[in-house]
C-alpha atoms as one frame of an Amber mdcrd trajectory, in Angstrom:
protein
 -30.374 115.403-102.068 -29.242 114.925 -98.416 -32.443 117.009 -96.977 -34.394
 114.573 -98.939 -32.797 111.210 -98.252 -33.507 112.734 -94.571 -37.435 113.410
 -94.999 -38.108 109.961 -96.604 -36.132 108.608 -93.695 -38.190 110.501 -91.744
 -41.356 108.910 -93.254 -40.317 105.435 -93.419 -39.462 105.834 -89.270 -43.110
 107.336 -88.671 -44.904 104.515 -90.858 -42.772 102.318 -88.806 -43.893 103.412
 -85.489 -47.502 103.322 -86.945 -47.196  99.652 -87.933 -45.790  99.103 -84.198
 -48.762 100.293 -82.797 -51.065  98.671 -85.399 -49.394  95.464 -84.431 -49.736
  95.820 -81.223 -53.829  96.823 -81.052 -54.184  94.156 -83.570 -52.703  91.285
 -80.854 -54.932  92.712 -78.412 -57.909  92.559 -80.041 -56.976  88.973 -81.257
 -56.257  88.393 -76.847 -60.069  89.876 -76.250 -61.551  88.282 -79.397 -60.301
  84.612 -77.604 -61.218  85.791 -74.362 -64.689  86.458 -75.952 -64.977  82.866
 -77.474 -64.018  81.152 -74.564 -66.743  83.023 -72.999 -69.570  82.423 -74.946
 -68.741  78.183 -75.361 -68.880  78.817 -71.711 -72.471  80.179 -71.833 -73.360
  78.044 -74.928 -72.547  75.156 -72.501 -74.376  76.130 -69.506 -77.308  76.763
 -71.366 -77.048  73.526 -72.971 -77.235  72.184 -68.904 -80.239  74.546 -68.655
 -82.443  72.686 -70.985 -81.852  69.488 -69.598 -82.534  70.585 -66.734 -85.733
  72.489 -67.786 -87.056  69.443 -69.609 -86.407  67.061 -66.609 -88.155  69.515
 -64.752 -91.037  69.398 -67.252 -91.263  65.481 -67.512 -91.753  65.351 -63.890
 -94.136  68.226 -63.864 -95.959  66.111 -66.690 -95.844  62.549 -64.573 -97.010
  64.277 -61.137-100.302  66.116 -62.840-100.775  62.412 -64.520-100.876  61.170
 -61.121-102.939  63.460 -59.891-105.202  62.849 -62.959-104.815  66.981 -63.383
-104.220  66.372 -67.300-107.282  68.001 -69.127
């Protein structure tokens, strides 16, 4: 009974060190999955500047061919 109490023991301490490990990957991938978000709101929010900029760009584009009467 001893040799068996000893190999479930055994067991228990392996699936223990496994969970340790999961545990641990899991809070890193949580760490890069954040990182990632806080990336892409950054690029979602210069983008967002982008198009204003590119239709500002566009409206004055537009008004300097009206003055120039270069509108077909």
């Amino acid at each position: 009974m001893m040799e068996t109490d000893n190999l479930i023991l055994e067991h228990l301490r392996a699936i223990r060190r496994d969970m340790a490990r999961m545990n641990g990957a899991m809070q890193t991938m949580q760490a890069e999955t954040t990182a990632i978000r806080h990336q892409l709101a950054a690029i979602v929010t210069l983008q967002d500047h982008d198009h204003g900029d590119i239709a500002e760009l566009k409206l004055r584009v537009d008004r300097i061919e009206r003055r120039l009467d270069l509108v077909e």
